[in-house]
N, C-alpha and C positions, 0 to 999 in steps of 0.2 A: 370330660373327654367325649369327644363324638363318634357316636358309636359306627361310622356309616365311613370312617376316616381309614378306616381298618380295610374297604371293601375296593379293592382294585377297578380302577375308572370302566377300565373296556366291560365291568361287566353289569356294574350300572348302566352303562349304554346299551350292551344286551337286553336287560329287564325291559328298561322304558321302549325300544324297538317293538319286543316281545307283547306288550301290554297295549302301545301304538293300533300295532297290527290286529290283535285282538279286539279292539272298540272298533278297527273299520271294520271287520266284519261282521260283528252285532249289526254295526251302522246298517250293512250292506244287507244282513239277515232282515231284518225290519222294514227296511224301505222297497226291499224286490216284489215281495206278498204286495205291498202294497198296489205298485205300479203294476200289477199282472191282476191284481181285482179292478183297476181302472176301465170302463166300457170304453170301447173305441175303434174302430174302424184303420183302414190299413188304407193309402191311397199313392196309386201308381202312375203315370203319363208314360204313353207309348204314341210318340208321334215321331215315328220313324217306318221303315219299311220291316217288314218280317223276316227276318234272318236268325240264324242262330243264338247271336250275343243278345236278341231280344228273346229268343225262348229261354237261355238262360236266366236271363232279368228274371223275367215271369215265373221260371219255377222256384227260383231264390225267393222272389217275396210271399210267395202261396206258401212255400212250407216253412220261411218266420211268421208269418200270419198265422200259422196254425200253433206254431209251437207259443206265441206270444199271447193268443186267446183272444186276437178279432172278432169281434160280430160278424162283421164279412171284408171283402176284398173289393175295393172301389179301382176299376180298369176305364181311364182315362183316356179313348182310342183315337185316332187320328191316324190314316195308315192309307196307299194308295195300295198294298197288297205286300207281295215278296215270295220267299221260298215254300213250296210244299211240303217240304221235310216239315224244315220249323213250324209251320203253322200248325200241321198235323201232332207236334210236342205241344204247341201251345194247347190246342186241343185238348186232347189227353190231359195235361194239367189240370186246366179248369174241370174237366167232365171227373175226376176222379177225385177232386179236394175236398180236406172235410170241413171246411168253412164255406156259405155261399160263395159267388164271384158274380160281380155285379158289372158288367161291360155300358160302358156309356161314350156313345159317339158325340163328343166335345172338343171345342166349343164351335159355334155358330161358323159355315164352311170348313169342316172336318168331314172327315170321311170314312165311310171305311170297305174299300173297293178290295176286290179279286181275296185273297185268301182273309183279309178283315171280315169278308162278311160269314164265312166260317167260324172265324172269332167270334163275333158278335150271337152267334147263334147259337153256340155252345157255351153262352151262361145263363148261371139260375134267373138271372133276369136283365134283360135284353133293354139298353134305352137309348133316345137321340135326342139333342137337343134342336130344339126347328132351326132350317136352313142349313142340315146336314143332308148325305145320299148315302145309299147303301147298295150295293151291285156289283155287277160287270166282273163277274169270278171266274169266267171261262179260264184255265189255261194257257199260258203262253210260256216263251223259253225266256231264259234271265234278259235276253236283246229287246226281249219285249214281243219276237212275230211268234208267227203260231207254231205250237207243235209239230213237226215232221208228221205227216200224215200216214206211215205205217205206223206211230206211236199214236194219234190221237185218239181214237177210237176207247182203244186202250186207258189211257189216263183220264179222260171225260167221264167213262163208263164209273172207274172207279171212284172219283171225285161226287158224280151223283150219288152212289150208293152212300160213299161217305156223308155226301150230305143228309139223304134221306132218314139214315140212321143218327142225326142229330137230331134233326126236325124230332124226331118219334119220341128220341125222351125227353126231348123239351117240350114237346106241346106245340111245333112251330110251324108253319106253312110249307110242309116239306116240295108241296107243287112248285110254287112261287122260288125255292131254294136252289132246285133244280134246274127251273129254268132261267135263273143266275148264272150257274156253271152253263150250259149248252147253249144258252143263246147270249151271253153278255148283258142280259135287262138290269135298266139301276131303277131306283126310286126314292123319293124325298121322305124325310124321318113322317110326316103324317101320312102318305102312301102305305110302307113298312106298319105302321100301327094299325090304319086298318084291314092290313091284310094279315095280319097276325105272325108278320114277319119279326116283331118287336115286342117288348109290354108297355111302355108308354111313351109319353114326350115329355122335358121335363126341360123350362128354362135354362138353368143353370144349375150348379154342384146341391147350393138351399133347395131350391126345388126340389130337386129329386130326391133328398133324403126328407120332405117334409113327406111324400108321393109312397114313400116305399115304409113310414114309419106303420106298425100293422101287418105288414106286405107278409104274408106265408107263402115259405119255400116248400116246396114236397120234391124231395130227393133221398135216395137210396133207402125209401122204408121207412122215412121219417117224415113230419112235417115241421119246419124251422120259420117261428115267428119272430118277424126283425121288428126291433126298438130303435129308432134312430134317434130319439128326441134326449138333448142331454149327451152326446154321444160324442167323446175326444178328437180328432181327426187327427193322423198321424201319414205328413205324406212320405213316399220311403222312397230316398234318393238313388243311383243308381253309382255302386262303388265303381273305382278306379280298373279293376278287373272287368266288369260286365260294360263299361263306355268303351274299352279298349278293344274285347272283342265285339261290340254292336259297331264301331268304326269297319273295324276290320273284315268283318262275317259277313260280308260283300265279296260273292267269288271275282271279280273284277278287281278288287281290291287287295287281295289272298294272291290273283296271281300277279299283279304288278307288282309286289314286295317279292313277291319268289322270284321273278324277271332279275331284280335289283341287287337282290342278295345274292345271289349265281354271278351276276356279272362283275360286282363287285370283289368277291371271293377267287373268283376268277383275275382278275385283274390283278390283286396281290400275289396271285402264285404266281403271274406272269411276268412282274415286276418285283419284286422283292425288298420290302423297307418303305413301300408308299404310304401305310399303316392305316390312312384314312379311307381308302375303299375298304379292305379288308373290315375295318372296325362297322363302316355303315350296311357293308354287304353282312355280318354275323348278325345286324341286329333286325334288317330287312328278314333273313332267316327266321331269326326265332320269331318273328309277328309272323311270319307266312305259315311256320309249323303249328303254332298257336291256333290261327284260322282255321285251318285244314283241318286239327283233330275234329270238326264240329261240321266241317259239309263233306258233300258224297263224293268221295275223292277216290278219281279211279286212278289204283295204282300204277298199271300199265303206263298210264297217260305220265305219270311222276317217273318212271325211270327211265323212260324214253328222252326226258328232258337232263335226266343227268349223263345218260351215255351221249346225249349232246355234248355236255361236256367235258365229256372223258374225250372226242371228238379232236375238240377245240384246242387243249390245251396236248394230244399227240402230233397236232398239227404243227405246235413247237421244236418236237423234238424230230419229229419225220420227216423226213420230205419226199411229199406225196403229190405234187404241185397242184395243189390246191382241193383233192378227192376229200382229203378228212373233212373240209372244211364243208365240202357240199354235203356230207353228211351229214355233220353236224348239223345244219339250218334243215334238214328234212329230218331227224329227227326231235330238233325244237320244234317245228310248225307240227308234225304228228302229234306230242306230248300236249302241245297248248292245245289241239283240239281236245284231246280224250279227255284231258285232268281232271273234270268235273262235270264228266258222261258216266255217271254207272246205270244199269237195268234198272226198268221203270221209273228213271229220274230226267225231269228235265230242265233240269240245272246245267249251265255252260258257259261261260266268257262271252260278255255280246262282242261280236264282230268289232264295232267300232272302236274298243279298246284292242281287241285278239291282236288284229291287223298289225297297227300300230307301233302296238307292243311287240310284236315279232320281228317287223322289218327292221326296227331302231336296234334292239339287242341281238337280231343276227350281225349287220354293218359292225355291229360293237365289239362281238366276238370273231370276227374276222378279219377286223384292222388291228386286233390287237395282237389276235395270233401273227399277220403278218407284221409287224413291228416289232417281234421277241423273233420271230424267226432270222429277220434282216441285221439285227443286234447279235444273234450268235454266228451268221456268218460273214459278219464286215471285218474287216481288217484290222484288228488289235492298235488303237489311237495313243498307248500307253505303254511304258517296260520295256522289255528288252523285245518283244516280239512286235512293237511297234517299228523299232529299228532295220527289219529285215526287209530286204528292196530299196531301202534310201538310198542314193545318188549321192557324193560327196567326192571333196578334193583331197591329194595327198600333200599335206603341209610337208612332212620332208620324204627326204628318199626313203623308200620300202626296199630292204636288201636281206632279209623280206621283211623285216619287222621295221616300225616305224610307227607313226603319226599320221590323223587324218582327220581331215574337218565335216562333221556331217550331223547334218539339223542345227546347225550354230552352235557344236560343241566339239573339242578336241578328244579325240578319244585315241587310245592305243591301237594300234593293225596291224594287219600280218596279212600277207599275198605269198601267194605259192609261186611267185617269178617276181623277179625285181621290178619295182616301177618309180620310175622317175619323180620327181616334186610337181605338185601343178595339176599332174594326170586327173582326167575323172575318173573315180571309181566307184563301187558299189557293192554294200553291203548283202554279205551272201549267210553270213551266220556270225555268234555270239557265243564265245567262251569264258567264261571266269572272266569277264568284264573287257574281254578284248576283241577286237572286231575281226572277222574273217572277210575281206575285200576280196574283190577281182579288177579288173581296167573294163572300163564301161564298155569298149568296141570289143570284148572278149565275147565268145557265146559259148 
Protein backbone atom coordinates (compact mmCIF):
# COMPACT_ATOMS: atom_id res chain seq x y z
CA UNK A 1 0.00 0.00 0.00
CA UNK A 2 1.27 3.51 -0.60
CA UNK A 3 1.69 5.14 2.32
CA UNK A 4 1.47 8.92 0.67
CA UNK A 5 -2.28 7.53 -1.01
CA UNK A 6 -3.74 8.26 2.48
CA UNK A 7 -2.58 12.09 2.31
CA UNK A 8 -5.15 14.43 0.69
CA UNK A 9 -3.79 16.22 -2.78
CA UNK A 10 -4.33 19.89 -1.75
CA UNK A 11 -1.94 19.31 0.97
CA UNK A 12 0.79 17.78 -0.91
CA UNK A 13 0.49 20.78 -2.82
CA UNK A 14 0.84 22.92 0.18
CA UNK A 15 4.21 21.21 1.34
CA UNK A 16 5.83 21.39 -2.11
CA UNK A 17 4.61 25.40 -2.37
CA UNK A 18 5.91 25.59 1.27
CA UNK A 19 9.46 23.95 0.62
CA UNK A 20 9.32 25.85 -3.24
CA UNK A 21 9.19 29.06 -1.40
CA UNK A 22 11.67 28.10 1.21
CA UNK A 23 14.74 27.22 -1.31
CA UNK A 24 13.92 30.73 -3.10
CA UNK A 25 14.69 32.23 -0.38
CA UNK A 26 18.03 30.44 0.71
CA UNK A 27 18.30 31.22 -3.05
CA UNK A 28 17.68 34.72 -2.42
CA UNK A 29 19.65 34.71 1.20
CA UNK A 30 22.83 33.70 -0.66
CA UNK A 31 22.92 35.53 -3.69
CA UNK A 32 21.98 39.25 -2.04
CA UNK A 33 25.60 39.19 0.26
CA UNK A 34 26.84 38.48 -2.69
CA UNK A 35 25.70 41.20 -5.09
CA UNK A 36 26.18 43.91 -2.20
CA UNK A 37 30.05 42.68 -1.77
CA UNK A 38 30.33 43.37 -5.62
CA UNK A 39 32.59 46.76 -6.10
CA UNK A 40 30.84 49.04 -8.24
CA UNK A 41 29.98 52.32 -9.05
CA UNK A 42 26.52 53.95 -9.75
CA UNK A 43 26.13 55.85 -13.05
CA UNK A 44 23.56 58.56 -13.86
CA UNK A 45 22.84 60.91 -17.36
CA UNK A 46 21.35 64.20 -16.77
CA UNK A 47 20.98 66.00 -20.03
CA UNK A 48 18.02 67.81 -19.43
CA UNK A 49 17.33 71.22 -17.88
CA UNK A 50 17.09 71.41 -13.85
CA UNK A 51 13.84 71.03 -12.70
CA UNK A 52 12.24 69.30 -9.96
CA UNK A 53 11.66 65.67 -11.65
CA UNK A 54 15.51 65.94 -12.09
CA UNK A 55 16.22 66.82 -8.37
CA UNK A 56 14.02 64.04 -7.63
CA UNK A 57 15.96 61.69 -10.19
CA UNK A 58 19.13 62.73 -8.23
CA UNK A 59 18.04 62.28 -4.81
CA UNK A 60 16.60 58.71 -5.61
CA UNK A 61 19.75 57.53 -7.02
CA UNK A 62 22.16 59.11 -4.22
CA UNK A 63 20.22 57.44 -1.49
CA UNK A 64 20.12 53.73 -3.62
CA UNK A 65 23.75 54.41 -4.08
CA UNK A 66 24.19 54.66 -0.52
CA UNK A 67 21.85 52.02 0.61
CA UNK A 68 23.38 49.61 -2.35
CA UNK A 69 27.21 50.30 -1.18
CA UNK A 70 28.71 52.26 -4.31
CA UNK A 71 32.12 53.53 -4.28
CA UNK A 72 30.78 56.61 -5.64
CA UNK A 73 28.15 58.27 -7.77
CA UNK A 74 29.11 59.01 -11.44
CA UNK A 75 26.79 62.33 -12.58
CA UNK A 76 26.88 62.38 -16.26
CA UNK A 77 25.86 66.35 -16.91
CA UNK A 78 24.86 68.00 -19.94
CA UNK A 79 22.31 70.96 -18.75
CA UNK A 80 21.95 74.65 -20.21
CA UNK A 81 20.72 75.40 -16.41
CA UNK A 82 16.84 75.61 -15.14
CA UNK A 83 15.16 76.18 -11.67
CA UNK A 84 16.82 77.58 -8.50
CA UNK A 85 14.73 75.67 -6.21
CA UNK A 86 15.77 72.38 -7.72
CA UNK A 87 19.21 73.20 -8.27
CA UNK A 88 19.66 74.34 -4.85
CA UNK A 89 17.99 70.38 -3.75
CA UNK A 90 20.32 69.25 -6.13
CA UNK A 91 22.90 70.96 -4.20
CA UNK A 92 22.06 69.82 -0.85
CA UNK A 93 22.15 66.31 -2.17
CA UNK A 94 25.24 65.97 -3.34
CA UNK A 95 27.09 68.33 -0.51
CA UNK A 96 25.30 66.02 2.27
CA UNK A 97 25.70 62.20 0.76
CA UNK A 98 27.67 59.65 2.35
CA UNK A 99 29.07 58.32 -0.86
CA UNK A 100 31.53 60.69 -3.09
CA UNK A 101 29.60 62.23 -6.23
CA UNK A 102 31.52 62.55 -8.96
CA UNK A 103 29.93 65.35 -11.53
CA UNK A 104 31.42 65.01 -15.05
CA UNK A 105 30.44 67.47 -18.05
CA UNK A 106 30.01 64.84 -21.00
CA UNK A 107 30.30 64.24 -23.66
CA UNK A 108 32.34 66.49 -26.08
CA UNK A 109 29.83 69.88 -26.70
CA UNK A 110 27.98 69.34 -23.36
CA UNK A 111 27.59 71.72 -21.04
CA UNK A 112 26.92 72.86 -18.01
CA UNK A 113 25.51 76.62 -17.94
CA UNK A 114 23.54 78.81 -15.29
CA UNK A 115 22.46 76.66 -12.35
CA UNK A 116 24.81 73.34 -13.77
CA UNK A 117 27.72 75.18 -12.89
CA UNK A 118 26.50 75.18 -9.29
CA UNK A 119 26.05 71.54 -9.84
CA UNK A 120 29.19 71.03 -11.07
CA UNK A 121 30.93 72.62 -8.21
CA UNK A 122 29.24 71.15 -5.45
CA UNK A 123 30.90 67.57 -5.99
CA UNK A 124 33.63 65.80 -4.46
CA UNK A 125 35.31 66.06 -7.60
CA UNK A 126 34.48 68.30 -10.46
CA UNK A 127 35.34 67.06 -14.25
CA UNK A 128 34.89 68.03 -18.14
CA UNK A 129 35.61 66.30 -21.02
CA UNK A 130 37.50 68.71 -23.69
CA UNK A 131 35.24 70.79 -25.92
CA UNK A 132 32.77 71.24 -23.20
CA UNK A 133 32.06 75.14 -21.27
CA UNK A 134 31.18 75.86 -17.98
CA UNK A 135 29.39 79.48 -17.00
CA UNK A 136 26.94 82.09 -17.65
CA UNK A 137 24.88 81.52 -14.09
CA UNK A 138 23.72 84.80 -13.68
CA UNK A 139 19.94 84.73 -12.94
CA UNK A 140 17.19 85.05 -15.19
CA UNK A 141 13.14 84.39 -14.97
CA UNK A 142 11.88 80.82 -16.45
CA UNK A 143 11.32 83.32 -20.08
CA UNK A 144 14.78 83.45 -19.99
CA UNK A 145 15.15 87.93 -19.44
CA UNK A 146 16.45 89.26 -16.43
CA UNK A 147 15.10 89.42 -13.03
CA UNK A 148 12.84 92.46 -12.19
CA UNK A 149 15.27 94.73 -10.99
CA UNK A 150 13.59 95.53 -7.49
CA UNK A 151 14.44 91.57 -7.13
CA UNK A 152 17.79 91.39 -8.64
CA UNK A 153 19.95 92.74 -6.29
CA UNK A 154 18.44 90.45 -4.00
CA UNK A 155 18.73 87.10 -5.70
CA UNK A 156 22.36 87.69 -7.15
CA UNK A 157 23.54 88.68 -3.75
CA UNK A 158 22.23 85.42 -2.45
CA UNK A 159 23.33 83.28 -5.22
CA UNK A 160 27.00 84.61 -4.75
CA UNK A 161 27.08 83.83 -1.20
CA UNK A 162 25.71 80.51 -2.10
CA UNK A 163 28.23 80.09 -4.30
CA UNK A 164 31.08 81.36 -2.35
CA UNK A 165 30.10 79.00 0.30
CA UNK A 166 30.54 75.93 -2.04
CA UNK A 167 33.66 77.15 -3.40
CA UNK A 168 35.07 77.02 0.53
CA UNK A 169 34.27 73.38 1.16
CA UNK A 170 35.21 72.27 -2.00
CA UNK A 171 38.46 73.91 -2.45
CA UNK A 172 37.23 75.74 -5.58
CA UNK A 173 37.75 79.15 -7.24
CA UNK A 174 35.16 80.95 -5.23
CA UNK A 175 36.28 84.39 -7.22
CA UNK A 176 35.93 82.85 -10.68
CA UNK A 177 32.34 81.42 -9.16
CA UNK A 178 31.11 84.55 -8.44
CA UNK A 179 31.85 86.08 -11.22
CA UNK A 180 29.81 83.34 -13.13
CA UNK A 181 26.59 84.49 -11.35
CA UNK A 182 27.11 88.52 -11.54
CA UNK A 183 28.72 88.93 -14.84
CA UNK A 184 27.61 85.69 -16.92
CA UNK A 185 31.45 84.70 -17.78
CA UNK A 186 31.79 81.05 -19.34
CA UNK A 187 34.92 79.14 -20.07
CA UNK A 188 36.14 75.91 -21.79
CA UNK A 189 36.85 72.49 -19.55
CA UNK A 190 40.96 73.52 -19.92
CA UNK A 191 40.20 77.16 -18.85
CA UNK A 192 37.90 75.73 -15.53
CA UNK A 193 41.03 73.29 -14.85
CA UNK A 194 43.43 75.88 -14.78
CA UNK A 195 41.61 78.04 -12.80
CA UNK A 196 40.69 75.66 -10.30
CA UNK A 197 37.16 75.92 -11.26
CA UNK A 198 37.42 71.97 -11.80
CA UNK A 199 39.91 68.90 -10.83
CA UNK A 200 40.56 67.63 -14.15
CA UNK A 201 39.91 66.73 -17.89
CA UNK A 202 39.37 63.51 -18.73
CA UNK A 203 38.68 61.99 -22.50
CA UNK A 204 35.85 59.89 -21.94
CA UNK A 205 33.92 57.67 -19.12
CA UNK A 206 37.76 55.17 -19.29
CA UNK A 207 39.63 57.95 -18.84
CA UNK A 208 38.29 59.32 -16.12
CA UNK A 209 38.01 56.42 -13.92
CA UNK A 210 41.59 55.41 -15.02
CA UNK A 211 42.41 59.58 -13.61
CA UNK A 212 40.52 59.23 -10.42
CA UNK A 213 41.67 55.38 -9.54
CA UNK A 214 44.01 56.64 -6.09
CA UNK A 215 42.04 59.89 -6.18
CA UNK A 216 41.34 60.83 -2.07
CA UNK A 217 38.30 62.50 -1.22
CA UNK A 218 38.46 64.50 2.17
CA UNK A 219 35.00 65.31 3.25
CA UNK A 220 33.13 65.56 6.55
CA UNK A 221 36.15 64.51 8.79
CA UNK A 222 37.32 61.85 6.62
CA UNK A 223 39.63 61.14 3.84
CA UNK A 224 37.94 58.46 1.16
CA UNK A 225 40.49 56.61 -1.23
CA UNK A 226 38.67 55.62 -4.67
CA UNK A 227 39.66 52.29 -6.30
CA UNK A 228 38.23 52.42 -9.64
CA UNK A 229 40.36 49.58 -11.36
CA UNK A 230 38.24 46.29 -11.61
CA UNK A 231 35.16 48.37 -10.68
CA UNK A 232 31.39 46.98 -11.90
CA UNK A 233 29.65 49.92 -13.66
CA UNK A 234 26.02 49.95 -13.06
CA UNK A 235 24.03 52.76 -15.18
CA UNK A 236 20.68 53.47 -13.08
CA UNK A 237 17.81 54.30 -15.44
CA UNK A 238 15.42 56.83 -14.74
CA UNK A 239 11.64 55.02 -13.65
CA UNK A 240 8.37 55.69 -15.10
CA UNK A 241 7.49 58.16 -12.16
CA UNK A 242 10.82 60.37 -12.20
CA UNK A 243 10.52 60.67 -16.62
CA UNK A 244 6.92 61.73 -16.00
CA UNK A 245 7.66 64.25 -13.64
CA UNK A 246 11.06 65.49 -15.33
CA UNK A 247 8.58 65.94 -18.50
CA UNK A 248 6.17 67.67 -16.57
CA UNK A 249 8.31 69.92 -13.79
CA UNK A 250 8.44 72.58 -16.49
CA UNK A 251 6.26 75.48 -14.95
CA UNK A 252 5.19 76.09 -18.74
CA UNK A 253 4.35 72.81 -18.93
CA UNK A 254 2.36 72.32 -15.25
CA UNK A 255 0.40 75.16 -16.34
CA UNK A 256 -0.60 74.14 -19.93
CA UNK A 257 -2.01 70.85 -18.56
CA UNK A 258 -3.95 72.93 -15.81
CA UNK A 259 -5.24 75.29 -18.81
CA UNK A 260 -6.48 71.92 -20.41
CA UNK A 261 -7.72 70.22 -17.61
CA UNK A 262 -9.99 73.24 -16.37
CA UNK A 263 -11.31 73.71 -19.73
CA UNK A 264 -11.90 70.31 -20.34
CA UNK A 265 -13.80 69.80 -16.89
CA UNK A 266 -15.32 72.69 -17.70
CA UNK A 267 -16.69 71.64 -20.90
CA UNK A 268 -18.36 68.47 -19.41
CA UNK A 269 -20.19 70.28 -16.77
CA UNK A 270 -21.33 72.40 -19.61
CA UNK A 271 -22.43 69.78 -21.75
CA UNK A 272 -23.19 66.81 -20.07
CA UNK A 273 -22.52 63.09 -21.68
CA UNK A 274 -19.47 64.39 -23.88
CA UNK A 275 -17.41 62.03 -21.68
CA UNK A 276 -14.25 62.71 -23.68
CA UNK A 277 -13.21 66.31 -22.46
CA UNK A 278 -14.25 65.45 -19.08
CA UNK A 279 -11.97 62.02 -19.07
CA UNK A 280 -8.84 64.21 -20.95
CA UNK A 281 -9.55 67.40 -18.72
CA UNK A 282 -9.25 64.74 -15.16
CA UNK A 283 -6.08 63.37 -16.42
CA UNK A 284 -4.52 66.89 -17.61
CA UNK A 285 -5.46 67.46 -13.79
CA UNK A 286 -3.90 65.07 -12.00
CA UNK A 287 -0.41 65.62 -14.22
CA UNK A 288 -0.90 69.39 -13.40
CA UNK A 289 -1.49 68.45 -9.39
CA UNK A 290 1.38 66.08 -9.65
CA UNK A 291 3.69 68.98 -11.02
CA UNK A 292 2.82 71.55 -8.78
CA UNK A 293 3.39 69.58 -5.39
CA UNK A 294 7.30 70.09 -6.54
CA UNK A 295 7.39 73.88 -7.72
CA UNK A 296 6.71 77.22 -5.93
CA UNK A 297 3.24 77.43 -6.45
CA UNK A 298 1.57 80.56 -5.21
CA UNK A 299 -1.71 79.74 -4.00
CA UNK A 300 -3.36 83.01 -4.39
CA UNK A 301 -2.40 82.67 -8.11
CA UNK A 302 -4.31 78.96 -8.11
CA UNK A 303 -7.69 80.03 -6.73
CA UNK A 304 -7.90 83.13 -8.68
CA UNK A 305 -7.89 80.69 -11.51
CA UNK A 306 -10.55 78.61 -10.17
CA UNK A 307 -12.96 81.44 -9.17
CA UNK A 308 -12.40 81.92 -12.86
CA UNK A 309 -14.19 79.24 -13.14
CA UNK A 310 -16.84 79.44 -10.76
CA UNK A 311 -17.08 82.68 -13.10
CA UNK A 312 -17.50 80.87 -16.29
CA UNK A 313 -19.65 78.26 -15.67
CA UNK A 314 -22.43 81.17 -13.25
CA UNK A 315 -22.28 82.69 -16.58
CA UNK A 316 -24.64 79.70 -17.59
CA UNK A 317 -26.98 80.07 -15.25
CA UNK A 318 -27.17 84.18 -14.91
CA UNK A 319 -27.74 86.52 -16.88
CA UNK A 320 -25.38 89.12 -16.53
CA UNK A 321 -24.84 90.04 -20.11
CA UNK A 322 -21.71 89.18 -20.35
CA UNK A 323 -20.04 90.89 -16.58
CA UNK A 324 -19.40 87.16 -15.29
CA UNK A 325 -17.59 86.39 -18.20
CA UNK A 326 -15.31 89.71 -18.08
CA UNK A 327 -14.59 88.52 -14.82
CA UNK A 328 -13.78 85.46 -15.31
CA UNK A 329 -10.84 86.33 -18.07
CA UNK A 330 -9.44 88.89 -15.52
CA UNK A 331 -9.24 86.64 -12.90
CA UNK A 332 -7.67 83.80 -15.26
CA UNK A 333 -5.07 86.42 -16.65
CA UNK A 334 -4.34 87.63 -12.65
CA UNK A 335 -4.10 83.69 -11.53
CA UNK A 336 -1.72 82.82 -14.83
CA UNK A 337 0.50 85.54 -13.59
CA UNK A 338 0.81 84.82 -9.84
CA UNK A 339 0.80 80.89 -10.07
CA UNK A 340 4.31 80.47 -9.83
CA UNK A 341 5.51 83.92 -8.09
CA UNK A 342 6.11 83.14 -4.57
CA UNK A 343 8.86 85.51 -2.36
CA UNK A 344 12.40 85.33 -3.42
CA UNK A 345 11.48 83.09 -6.36
CA UNK A 346 11.90 83.69 -9.72
CA UNK A 347 10.13 81.02 -11.32
CA UNK A 348 7.05 82.12 -13.63
CA UNK A 349 5.31 81.06 -17.15
CA UNK A 350 7.54 82.81 -19.92
CA UNK A 351 5.22 85.10 -21.62
CA UNK A 352 5.34 83.39 -24.97
CA UNK A 353 3.37 80.32 -23.79
CA UNK A 354 1.36 82.87 -20.77
CA UNK A 355 0.02 84.95 -23.65
CA UNK A 356 -1.22 82.26 -25.63
CA UNK A 357 -2.34 80.20 -23.49
CA UNK A 358 -4.67 82.83 -21.96
CA UNK A 359 -6.15 84.29 -24.97
CA UNK A 360 -7.11 80.51 -26.52
CA UNK A 361 -8.74 79.31 -23.11
CA UNK A 362 -10.45 82.53 -22.31
CA UNK A 363 -12.19 82.52 -26.27
CA UNK A 364 -12.69 78.91 -25.04
CA UNK A 365 -14.51 79.53 -21.82
CA UNK A 366 -16.56 82.29 -23.24
CA UNK A 367 -17.99 80.55 -26.47
CA UNK A 368 -18.72 78.03 -24.58
CA UNK A 369 -20.49 79.69 -21.84
CA UNK A 370 -22.20 81.42 -24.54
CA UNK A 371 -23.43 78.32 -26.29
CA UNK A 372 -25.10 76.59 -22.95
CA UNK A 373 -26.49 79.93 -22.29
CA UNK A 374 -28.23 80.20 -25.94
CA UNK A 375 -29.29 76.12 -25.49
CA UNK A 376 -31.18 77.00 -22.31
CA UNK A 377 -32.86 79.88 -23.64
CA UNK A 378 -33.93 78.77 -27.23
CA UNK A 379 -37.20 77.41 -27.87
CA UNK A 380 -37.78 73.84 -26.90
CA UNK A 381 -37.30 71.94 -30.69
CA UNK A 382 -39.02 68.75 -29.05
CA UNK A 383 -42.35 67.58 -26.88
CA UNK A 384 -45.16 69.09 -26.10
CA UNK A 385 -43.42 72.46 -25.43
CA UNK A 386 -42.06 72.52 -28.90
CA UNK A 387 -45.74 72.68 -29.97
CA UNK A 388 -46.70 76.02 -28.44
CA UNK A 389 -46.87 78.89 -31.02
CA UNK A 390 -47.26 76.50 -34.13
CA UNK A 391 -49.52 77.86 -36.81
CA UNK A 392 -51.76 75.11 -38.06
CA UNK A 393 -55.22 74.40 -39.93
CA UNK A 394 -58.55 73.23 -38.56
CA UNK A 395 -59.38 69.85 -40.54
CA UNK A 396 -62.98 69.89 -39.17
CA UNK A 397 -65.35 72.18 -37.41
CA UNK A 398 -64.21 73.26 -33.76
CA UNK A 399 -67.73 73.64 -31.96
CA UNK A 400 -65.40 73.72 -29.89
CA UNK A 401 -63.76 70.71 -29.90
CA UNK A 402 -62.46 69.14 -33.10
CA UNK A 403 -59.40 68.29 -35.21
CA UNK A 404 -56.53 70.11 -36.32
CA UNK A 405 -53.43 69.81 -38.49
CA UNK A 406 -50.23 71.12 -37.12
CA UNK A 407 -46.41 70.31 -37.91
CA UNK A 408 -47.94 67.52 -40.45
CA UNK A 409 -49.80 65.82 -37.68
CA UNK A 410 -53.44 65.58 -36.76
CA UNK A 411 -54.06 66.15 -33.46
CA UNK A 412 -57.25 66.74 -31.21
CA UNK A 413 -58.50 70.86 -30.31
CA UNK A 414 -60.42 72.71 -28.62
CA UNK A 415 -61.03 76.63 -29.10
CA UNK A 416 -63.09 78.64 -26.78
CA UNK A 417 -65.57 79.87 -29.94
CA UNK A 418 -66.45 77.84 -32.70
CA UNK A 419 -64.21 78.00 -35.77
CA UNK A 420 -64.85 76.83 -39.06
CA UNK A 421 -62.87 73.99 -41.29
CA UNK A 422 -59.94 75.46 -43.22
CA UNK A 423 -59.36 78.36 -40.55
CA UNK A 424 -55.71 79.02 -39.47
CA UNK A 425 -55.16 78.58 -36.11
CA UNK A 426 -52.57 78.43 -33.53
CA UNK A 427 -51.39 76.67 -30.72
CA UNK A 428 -51.87 78.40 -27.32
CA UNK A 429 -51.43 75.47 -24.93
CA UNK A 430 -51.43 71.54 -24.35
CA UNK A 431 -53.49 69.35 -22.11
CA UNK A 432 -53.54 65.72 -21.59
CA UNK A 433 -52.56 65.44 -25.27
CA UNK A 434 -55.08 67.83 -26.63
CA UNK A 435 -54.38 71.14 -28.19
CA UNK A 436 -55.63 74.40 -26.78
CA UNK A 437 -56.00 76.74 -30.36
CA UNK A 438 -57.27 80.14 -30.97
CA UNK A 439 -57.96 81.71 -34.93
CA UNK A 440 -54.78 83.11 -35.98
CA UNK A 441 -56.29 86.99 -36.65
CA UNK A 442 -57.46 86.67 -32.87
CA UNK A 443 -55.08 88.76 -30.35
Amino acid sequence: MNPYRSIPRHCLLFACLVAGTAFWMTVQGVRTPLQAATRHINIIEIHDTINPGVQDYLEHVIERSEEGGAEFLLVLLDTPGGLMTAMRGMVKAIMNAEIPVVVYVYPSGAQAASAGVLITAAADIAAMAPGTNIGAAHPVTASGGDVPETMSNKVVNDMAAFARSIAEERGRNAEWLEKAIRESVAITAEEAFAKNVIDLVARDVPDLLVQLDGWQVRRKGYTRTLYTEGLEQRTIEPGWRHRVLRAIGNPNIAYILLMIGLAGLYFELSQPGTVLPGVVGAICLVLAFYAMQTLPVNYAGFLFIVLSVVFFILEIKVTSYGMLSIAGVLSLALGSIMLFQSPGQTTRVALPVLIPTLVTISVFFVAVATLAFRAQVRKPQTGQEALIGLAGEAATDLAPEGKVWVAGELWNAEAPEPIPRGTSVQVVSMHNLKLQVRRMDDK
